[in-house]
C-alpha positions as CSV (number, residue, x, y, z in Angstrom):
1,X,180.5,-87.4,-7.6
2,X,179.5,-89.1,-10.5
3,X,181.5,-89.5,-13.8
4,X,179.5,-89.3,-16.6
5,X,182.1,-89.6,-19.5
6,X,180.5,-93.0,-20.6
7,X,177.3,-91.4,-21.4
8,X,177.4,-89.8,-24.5
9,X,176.3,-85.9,-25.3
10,X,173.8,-87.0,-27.6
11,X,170.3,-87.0,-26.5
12,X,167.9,-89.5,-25.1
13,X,171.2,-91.9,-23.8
14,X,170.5,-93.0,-20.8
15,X,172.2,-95.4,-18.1
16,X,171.2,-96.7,-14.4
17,X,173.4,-96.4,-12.1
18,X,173.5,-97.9,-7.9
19,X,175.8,-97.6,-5.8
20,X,176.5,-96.8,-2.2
21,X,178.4,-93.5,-1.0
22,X,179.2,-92.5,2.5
23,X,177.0,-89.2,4.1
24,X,178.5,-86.4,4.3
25,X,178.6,-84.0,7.4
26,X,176.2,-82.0,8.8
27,X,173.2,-84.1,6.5
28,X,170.1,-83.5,8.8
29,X,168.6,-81.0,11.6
30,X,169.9,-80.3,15.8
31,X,167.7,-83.4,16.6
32,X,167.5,-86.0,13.8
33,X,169.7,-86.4,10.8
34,X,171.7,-89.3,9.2
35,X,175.4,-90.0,10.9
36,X,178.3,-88.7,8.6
37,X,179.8,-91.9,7.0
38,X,176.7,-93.9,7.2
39,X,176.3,-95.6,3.6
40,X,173.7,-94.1,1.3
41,X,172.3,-96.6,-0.9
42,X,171.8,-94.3,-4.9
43,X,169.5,-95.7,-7.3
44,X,169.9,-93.5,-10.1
45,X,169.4,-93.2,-14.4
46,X,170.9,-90.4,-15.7
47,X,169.7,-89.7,-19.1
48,X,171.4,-87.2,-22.1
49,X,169.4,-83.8,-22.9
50,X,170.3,-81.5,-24.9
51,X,171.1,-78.8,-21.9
52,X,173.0,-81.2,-19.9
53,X,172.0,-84.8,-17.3
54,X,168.8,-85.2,-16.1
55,X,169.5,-87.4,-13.0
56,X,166.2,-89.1,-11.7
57,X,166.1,-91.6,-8.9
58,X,165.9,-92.2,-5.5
59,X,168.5,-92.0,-2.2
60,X,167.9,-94.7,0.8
61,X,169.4,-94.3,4.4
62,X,169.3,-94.3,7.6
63,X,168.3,-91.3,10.3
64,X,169.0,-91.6,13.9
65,X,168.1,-88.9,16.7
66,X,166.1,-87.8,19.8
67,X,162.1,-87.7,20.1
68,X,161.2,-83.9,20.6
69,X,158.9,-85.0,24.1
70,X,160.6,-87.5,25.7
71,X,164.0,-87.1,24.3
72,X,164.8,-90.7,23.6
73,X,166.6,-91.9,21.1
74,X,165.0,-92.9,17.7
75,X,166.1,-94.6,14.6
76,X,164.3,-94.5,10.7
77,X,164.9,-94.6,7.6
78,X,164.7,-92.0,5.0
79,X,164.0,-92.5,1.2
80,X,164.6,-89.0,-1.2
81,X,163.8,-88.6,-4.3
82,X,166.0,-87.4,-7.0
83,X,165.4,-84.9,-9.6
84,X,168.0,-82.4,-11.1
85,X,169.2,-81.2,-14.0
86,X,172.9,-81.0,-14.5
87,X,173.8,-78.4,-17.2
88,X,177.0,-78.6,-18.9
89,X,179.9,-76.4,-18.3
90,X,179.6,-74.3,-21.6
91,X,176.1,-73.6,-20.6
92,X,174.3,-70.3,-20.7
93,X,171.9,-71.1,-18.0
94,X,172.1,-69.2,-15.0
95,X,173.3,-70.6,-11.6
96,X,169.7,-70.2,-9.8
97,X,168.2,-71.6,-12.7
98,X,170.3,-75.5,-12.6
99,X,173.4,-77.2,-11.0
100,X,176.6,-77.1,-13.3
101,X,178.5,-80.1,-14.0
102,X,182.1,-80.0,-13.2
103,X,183.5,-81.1,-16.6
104,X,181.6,-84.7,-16.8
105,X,181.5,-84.8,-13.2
106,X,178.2,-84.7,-11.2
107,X,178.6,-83.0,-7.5
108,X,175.0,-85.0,-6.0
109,X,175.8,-83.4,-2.4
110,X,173.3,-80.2,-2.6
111,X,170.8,-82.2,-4.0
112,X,170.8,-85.2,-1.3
113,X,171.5,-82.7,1.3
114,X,168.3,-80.5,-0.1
115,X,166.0,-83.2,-0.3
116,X,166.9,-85.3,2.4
117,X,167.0,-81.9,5.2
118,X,162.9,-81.0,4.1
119,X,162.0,-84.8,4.2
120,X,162.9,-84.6,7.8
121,X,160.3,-84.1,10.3
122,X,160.5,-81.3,12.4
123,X,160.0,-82.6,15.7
124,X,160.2,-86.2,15.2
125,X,158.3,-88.6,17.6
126,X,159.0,-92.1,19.1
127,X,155.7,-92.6,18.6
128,X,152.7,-90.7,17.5
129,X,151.2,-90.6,21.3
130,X,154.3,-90.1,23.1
131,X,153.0,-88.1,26.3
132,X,156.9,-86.8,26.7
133,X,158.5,-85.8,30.2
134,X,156.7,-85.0,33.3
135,X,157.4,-80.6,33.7
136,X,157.8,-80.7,37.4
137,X,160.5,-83.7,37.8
138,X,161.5,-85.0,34.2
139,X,160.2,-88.9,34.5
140,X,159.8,-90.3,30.8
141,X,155.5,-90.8,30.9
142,X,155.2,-93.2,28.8
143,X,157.6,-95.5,31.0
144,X,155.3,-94.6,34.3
145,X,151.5,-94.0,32.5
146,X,150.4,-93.5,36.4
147,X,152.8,-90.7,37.3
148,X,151.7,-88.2,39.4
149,X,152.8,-85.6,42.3
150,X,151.0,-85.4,45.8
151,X,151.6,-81.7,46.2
152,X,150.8,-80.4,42.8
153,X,151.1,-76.4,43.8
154,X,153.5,-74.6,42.8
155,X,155.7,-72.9,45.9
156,X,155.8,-69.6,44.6
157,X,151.8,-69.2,44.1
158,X,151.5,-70.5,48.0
159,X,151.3,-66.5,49.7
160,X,148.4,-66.2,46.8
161,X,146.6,-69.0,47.7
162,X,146.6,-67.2,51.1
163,X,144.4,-64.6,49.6
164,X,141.7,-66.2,48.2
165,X,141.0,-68.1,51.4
166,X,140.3,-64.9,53.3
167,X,138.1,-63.9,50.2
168,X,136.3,-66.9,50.9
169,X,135.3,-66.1,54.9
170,X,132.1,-64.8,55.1
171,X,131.5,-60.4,55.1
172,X,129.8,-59.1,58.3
173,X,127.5,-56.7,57.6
């Protein structure tokens, strides 16, 4: 929350404001988001209009989770950018239309948590090439580049394979 008593109704006064708040739950996606209590670094202005705060800015932090293919575990850092207009309490504007203020209180949640969650990639990669998990035994590929299997059928296919090898023998006619 941000208090915004020292900035005056009157519009076009502004202020800049930094800080660091802790994350809150649930702030990401199943395999990558940012760890509730990890500090958020806010670099905000929050400027006076005549509906309400326009808060601009940005929101720094850090993500940690697993890469989609080889499910190791992966670190970043995401930076969000801030836009919203806060309206005041008295306002007429609809709730779809702008967040509401909470008498000269700012709630910044839903908007971190909005821009952060569609910043996020959807399957996020330890790298760009990462070749992922071998499918028959589960080896990491890009820790054994070389890996490979003698037998590579598959034993349920083996009574098939059967088949085609008597398709193969030569028809007497």
């Amino acid at each position: 929350m941000i208090d915004t008593h020292e900035l005056t109704r009157r519009a076009g006064s502004q202020r800049e404001v930094t800080f660091t708040a802790p994350a809150p739950e649930d702030l990401g996606i199943d395999v990558i988001g940012v760890p509730e209590g990890d500090p958020i670094q806010f670099d905000l202005r929050l400027e006076s209009v005549v509906e309400g705060v326009l808060v601009t800015g940005t929101a720094r932090g850090r993500l940690v989770g697993e890469c989609a293919r080889c499910l190791v575990d992966i670190e970043d850092e995401f930076l969000a950018d801030v836009q919203e207009l806060y309206v005041y309490p008295e306002s007429d504007a609809e709730p779809d239309e702008a967040s509401r203020m909470e008498g000269d209180l700012i709630d910044l949640e839903p908007e971190l948590r909005d821009q952060v969650v569609l910043a996020l990639p959807f399957q996020p990669l330890c790298t760009d090439d990462c070749p992922g998990l071998c499918p028959e035994c589960g080896v990491r590929l890009a820790d054994d580049p070389g890996h490979k299997h003698e037998d590579g059928g598959d034993p349920r296919w083996a009574a098939l394979s059967g088949l085609l090898q008597q398709d193969e023998r030569p028809q007497d006619n």
